[in-house]
C-alpha angles and dihedrals in degrees: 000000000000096000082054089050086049093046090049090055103047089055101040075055089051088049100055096045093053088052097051094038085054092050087049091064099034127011109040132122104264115270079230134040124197134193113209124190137216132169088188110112113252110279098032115134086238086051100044089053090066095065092043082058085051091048100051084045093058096046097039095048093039089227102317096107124039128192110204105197115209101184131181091047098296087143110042127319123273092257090055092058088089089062104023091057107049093043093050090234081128115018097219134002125186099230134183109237102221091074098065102054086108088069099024099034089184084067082073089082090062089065095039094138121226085009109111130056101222147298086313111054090044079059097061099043079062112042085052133073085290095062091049086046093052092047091056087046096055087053083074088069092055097254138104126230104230097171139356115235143153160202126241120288115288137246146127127301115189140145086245137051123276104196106129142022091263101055086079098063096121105355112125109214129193115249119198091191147027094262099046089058081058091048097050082040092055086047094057100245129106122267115229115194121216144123120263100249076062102057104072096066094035078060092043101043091046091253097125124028086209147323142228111238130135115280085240086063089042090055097043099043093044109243093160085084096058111024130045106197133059115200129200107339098209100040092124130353129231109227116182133189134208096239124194126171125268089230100050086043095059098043085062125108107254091248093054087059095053096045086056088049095053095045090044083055093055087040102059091041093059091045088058093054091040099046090057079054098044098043090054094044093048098059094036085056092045099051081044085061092053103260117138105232110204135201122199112252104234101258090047088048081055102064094029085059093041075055097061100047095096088059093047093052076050092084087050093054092048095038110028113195096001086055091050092044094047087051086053097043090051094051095048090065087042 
């Protein structure tokens, strides 16, 4: 009886250990915890490649690391991520560059409008010497540039037609970011600043007459209900980066590094596919909900984009020689 009660015990330890040991490798709470920040609405592709970046984190790190996504601005605005994630009051932030030209001026050449020829032709400025440039140059802003990603194509959305330079005499146009206030300027209407949760009821309430934003974020937010005209997609193009600070980023276990690295890869590799998708589906959604969507015809292009020099000497003038390289380097890969 004894040798049974022995027996028993043995095995109800082995039990135990097996168990914990179990819970150890797989079960177990992650050794880091991340919180990652979006503004973009649920569902958005930017959004939803947040979750995609968790998701590689999780696999290729088999649970150590986790990625916790707060999307639609439940951590900070989009305007705060300049400041939230420096600082580590919020340990990434997907952020739309643009917004932080005021920090990192060689970011101007990513909004040029009229500038780039497509998806395409961005990709290759970044995957070039430009993009590694532009990486090394964020770092003075004490983050670090884990993935390149990005919005729809960009263009103007107004209750009334934007078809010539002179349609924007008067008309007062939402602007996300400091080189899209130049652009509206050197078209001759009136920049309005604001986040994008802000712009439908501008729209709505008569504040703003339009807004340049990307047609997946018209769609999304709904702009069909409150505008009636798209103008020039692929005026500008929102290009987004996974952001995490400098700080947080140095304080991580080389192989950590290393883990976020190899899911930003996969992650930027999967945006690109989604945002043609995306792009194509979004228009095809907004002229199905009665808006008129609108291309430049070639002559017109052509005094839009004499209009926009000035903004585009602008990066010079803020960079110097690194704005006059980049130029170069873009246009090499043309």
């Amino acid at each position: 009886m004894k040798t049974l009660i022995k027996v028993f015990c043995c095995a109800a330890v082995l039990s135990f250990l097996i168990v914990t040991i179990s819970g150890f490798s797989y079960g177990a709470s992650p050794e880091i915890t991340l919180r990652y920040a979006g503004d973009l609405p649920i569902g958005n592709h930017l959004t939803r490649g947040q979750e995609f970046f968790a998701k590689r984190v999780d696999e290729i790190s088999k649970g150590r690391v986790k990625v916790e996504v707060f999307p639609a601005g439940q951590l900070y605005s989009a305007k705060d991520y300049p400041k939230a994630v420096p600082s580590g009051a919020v340990d990434m932030a997907q952020c739309l560059l643009g917004q932080w030209t005021g920090i990192v001026p060689s970011l101007l050449i990513l909004n040029l409008p009229l500038f780039f020829d497509g998806w395409q032709h961005i990709w290759r400025t970044l995957d070039s010497e430009a993009g590694e440039i532009l990486r090394k140059d964020m770092e003075k802003a004490d983050v670090k540039l884990i993935y390149w990603s990005q919005d729809g194509s960009a263009g103007f959305a107004c209750k009334y037609p934007l078809k010539k330079l002179s349609d924007f005499k008067g008309k007062r146009i939402r602007a996300s970011t400091q080189m899209d206030t130049f652009t509206i300027k050197d078209l001759g209407g009136s920049p309005a600043f604001m986040g994008g949760g802000e712009v439908y009821m501008a729209l709505q309430r008569g504040t703003v007459d339009g807004g340049i934003s990307s047609v997946t974020s018209f769609r999304d937010r709904k702009y069909y209900e409150v505008t009636k005209y798209v103008t020039e997609p692929g005026l500008t193009h929102g290009i987004y980066a996974g952001l995490i600070g400098l700080k947080k980023w140095n304080g991580l276990p080389p192989d950590v590094q290393q883990i976020l690295m190899a899911a930003g890869k996969d992650t930027q590799a999967w945006a690109r596919e989604e945002v043609q998708k995306m792009d194509k589906e979004s228009i095809e959604e907004l002229k199905k909900q009665g808006m008129d969507v609108y291309y430049l015809p070639k002559d017109e292009k052509a005094l839009w984009r004499k209009a926009v020099k000035p903004t585009e000497d602008l990066i010079v003038s803020k960079s110097g020689d690194l704005g006059r390289k980049l130029i170069k380097l873009a246009e090499d890969v043309r």
